[in-house]
N, C-alpha and C positions, 0 to 999 in steps of 0.2 A: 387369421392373426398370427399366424407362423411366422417364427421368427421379430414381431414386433415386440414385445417387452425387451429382449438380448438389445435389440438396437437400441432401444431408448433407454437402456442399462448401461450400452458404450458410450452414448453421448459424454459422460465424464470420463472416460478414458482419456489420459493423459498416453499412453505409449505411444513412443518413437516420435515425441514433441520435443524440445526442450527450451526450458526456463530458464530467464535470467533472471534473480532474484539480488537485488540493490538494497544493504540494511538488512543482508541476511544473519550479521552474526548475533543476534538478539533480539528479544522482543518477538513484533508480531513481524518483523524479517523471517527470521528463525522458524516460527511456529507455520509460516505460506511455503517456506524451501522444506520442511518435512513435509507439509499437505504435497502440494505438490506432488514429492517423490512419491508418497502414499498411493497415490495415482495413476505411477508410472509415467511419469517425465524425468527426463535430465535434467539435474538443477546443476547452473552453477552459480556458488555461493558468493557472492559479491559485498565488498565490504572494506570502507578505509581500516579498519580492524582487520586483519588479513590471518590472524592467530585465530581471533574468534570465529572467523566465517570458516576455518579448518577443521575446526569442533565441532562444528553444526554440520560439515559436510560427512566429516567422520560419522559421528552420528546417527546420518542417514543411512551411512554404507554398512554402519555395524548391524542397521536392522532391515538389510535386503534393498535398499533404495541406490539409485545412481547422483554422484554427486561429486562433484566439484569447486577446489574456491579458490580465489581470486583478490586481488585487491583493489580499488575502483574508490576514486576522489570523484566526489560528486562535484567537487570546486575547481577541478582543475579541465578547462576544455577541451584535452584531449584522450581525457582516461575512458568516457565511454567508448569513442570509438578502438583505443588500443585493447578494449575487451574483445572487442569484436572481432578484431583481426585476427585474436588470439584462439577464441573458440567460435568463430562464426555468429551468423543471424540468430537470434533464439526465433522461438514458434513465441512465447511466450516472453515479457517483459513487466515485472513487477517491483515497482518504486514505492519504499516507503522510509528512507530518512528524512529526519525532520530535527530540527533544534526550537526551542522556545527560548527566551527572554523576558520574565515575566516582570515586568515594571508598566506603569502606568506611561500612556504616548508620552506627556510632557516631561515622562524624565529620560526616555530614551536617548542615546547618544547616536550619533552616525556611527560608530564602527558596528552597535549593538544591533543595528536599525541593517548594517550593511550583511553582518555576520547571517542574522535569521533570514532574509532575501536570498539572499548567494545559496543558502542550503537547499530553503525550499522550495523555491521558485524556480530563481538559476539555474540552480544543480536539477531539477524534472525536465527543465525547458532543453538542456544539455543531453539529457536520455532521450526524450523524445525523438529532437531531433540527428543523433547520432545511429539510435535502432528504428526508427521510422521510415527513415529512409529507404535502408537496407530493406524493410519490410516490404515496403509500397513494391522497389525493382522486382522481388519476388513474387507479388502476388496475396500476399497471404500474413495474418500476423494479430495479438492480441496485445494492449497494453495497458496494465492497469495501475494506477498509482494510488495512493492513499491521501484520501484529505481531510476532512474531519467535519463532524458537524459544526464547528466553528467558521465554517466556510457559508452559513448560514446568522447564528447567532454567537455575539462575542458578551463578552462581560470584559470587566476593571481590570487590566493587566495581559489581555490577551489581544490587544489589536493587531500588533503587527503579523504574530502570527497568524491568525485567523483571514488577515490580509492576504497572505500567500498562501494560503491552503482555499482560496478562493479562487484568488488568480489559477493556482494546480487544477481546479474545475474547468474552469475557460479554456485553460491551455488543453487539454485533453477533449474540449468538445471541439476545437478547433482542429483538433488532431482527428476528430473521428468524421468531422465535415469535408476536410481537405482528402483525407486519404481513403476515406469510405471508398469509393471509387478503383481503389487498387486493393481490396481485400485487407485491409486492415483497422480492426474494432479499436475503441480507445474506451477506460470509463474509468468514472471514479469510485472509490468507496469511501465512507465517510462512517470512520466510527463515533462511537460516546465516549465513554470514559473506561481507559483499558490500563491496568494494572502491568505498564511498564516500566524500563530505565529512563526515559521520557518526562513522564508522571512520579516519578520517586519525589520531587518537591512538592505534592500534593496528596501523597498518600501517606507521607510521615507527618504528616501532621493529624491529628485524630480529628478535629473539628472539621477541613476543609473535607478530607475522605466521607465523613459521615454526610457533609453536605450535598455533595456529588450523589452517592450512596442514593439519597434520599428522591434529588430530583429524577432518578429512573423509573420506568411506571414498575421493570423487576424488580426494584430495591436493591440492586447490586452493581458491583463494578464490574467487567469482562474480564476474561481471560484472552491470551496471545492469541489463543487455538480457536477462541469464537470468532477467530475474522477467515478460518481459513476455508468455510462452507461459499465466501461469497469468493474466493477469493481461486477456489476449484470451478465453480461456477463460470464467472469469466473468461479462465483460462479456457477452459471445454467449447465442445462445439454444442453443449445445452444451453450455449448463451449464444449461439453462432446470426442470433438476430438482435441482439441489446448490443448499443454502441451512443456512444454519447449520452450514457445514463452516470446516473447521482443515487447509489445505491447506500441506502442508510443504513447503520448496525448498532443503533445507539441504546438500545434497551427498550426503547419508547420514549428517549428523553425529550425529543424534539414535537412528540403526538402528546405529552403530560405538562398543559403549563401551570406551573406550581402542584404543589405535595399537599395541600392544606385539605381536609374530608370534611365539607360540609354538614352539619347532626341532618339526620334523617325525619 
């Protein structure tokens, strides 16, 4: 066994990779570009916020990590690729902007209906195929986007999003069907309920948070930082055989239906 644990110790070694990270200046962006670096990969820090993905790159560099950032419109068709051009193919590519709209379908408007689409459909379908590409010519490449478990179950006011964070699943399994063949993994992850900028219209309210709170089999809501074990995972060559997976991190919310404890 000489020498097997070391290896299966490197397996998460991120050195002499590098990460594009999309929706890095916040959230659970922020919390995948320090994992990441953590790990020893290149991050650069990508973000229509171009101030805040500077912070977060900073950041990383004040405590020994590699890092870079960037600014990067998810809505506009040609900003993924002018990333590229800029710092080349990543090894790694991780998408997690996302907008909600939370109104019930019949009162949605088109622009409200066009704005949630464009972000997070559009704008993934746009990464995809701008660093996919690049990937496939290469050889070699991981891509992992974020969807949610709402890409499963929706409730009152979350259709459309839940819509496209559905479609984010599709598209990624197409990605990992089509391009499996030239070395490049694709998957999703799909959180529960994570105490972000995101979520801030659902965690100031005390009734809706405790509800949420409640439907986990933990009893709690996540943190940025608890997405970024699956989110190292992926990246690594310890996932160098999962591709076209639906990787859950919801608490148990999706394994607990209903909170209720029947008397003994």
């Amino acid at each position: 066994m000489t020498g097997e644990l070391a290896s299966y110790r490197a397996m998460f070694d991120l050195g002499g990779k590098q990460a594009l990270v999309v929706g890095a200046a916040r959230g659970i962006g922020a919390a995948s570009a320090a994992g990441l670096a953590a790990f020893g990969a290149e991050v650069v820090c990508a973000d229509l916020d171009e101030e805040g993905a500077r912070e977060v790159a900073s950041r990383i560099g004040d405590e020994g990590g590699r890092a870079v950032a960037c600014r990067l419109d998810v809505t506009h068709p040609s900003s993924p690729g002018e990333v590229v051009e800029r710092f080349g193919v990543p090894d790694v590519l991780v998408v997690t902007p996302a907008v909600n709209v939370r109104k019930r379908l019949l009162a949605y408007s088109d622009d409200e209906f066009e704005r949630v689409v464009d972000v997070n459909l559009r704008g993934s379908f746009r990464l995809f195929r701008a660093i996919g590409r690049p990937m496939a010519e290469r050889g070699s490449g991981s891509i992992i986007a974020f969807s949610s478990i709402r890409a499963q179950v929706v409730e009152p006011g979350q259709g459309v999003y839940a819509a496209t964070k559905a479609g984010v699943v599709q598209l990624l399994r197409t990605v990992a069907a089509e391009l499996g063949p030239s070395g490049v993994r694709a998957n999703a992850i799909a959180p529960g309920v994570v105490e972000t900028p995101l979520t801030r219209p659902i965690t100031s309210v005390p009734s809706w948070y405790e509800a949420y709170r409640a439907k986990t089999a933990l009893g709690r809501w996540a943190q940025p930082d608890e997405m970024v074990g699956a989110v190292v995972f992926l990246a690594s060559d310890a996932s160098s055989y999962v591709t076209g997976s639906y990787l859950v991190v919801d608490g148990g919310w999706l394994a607990a239906d209903g909170r209720f404890t029947p008397p003994e």
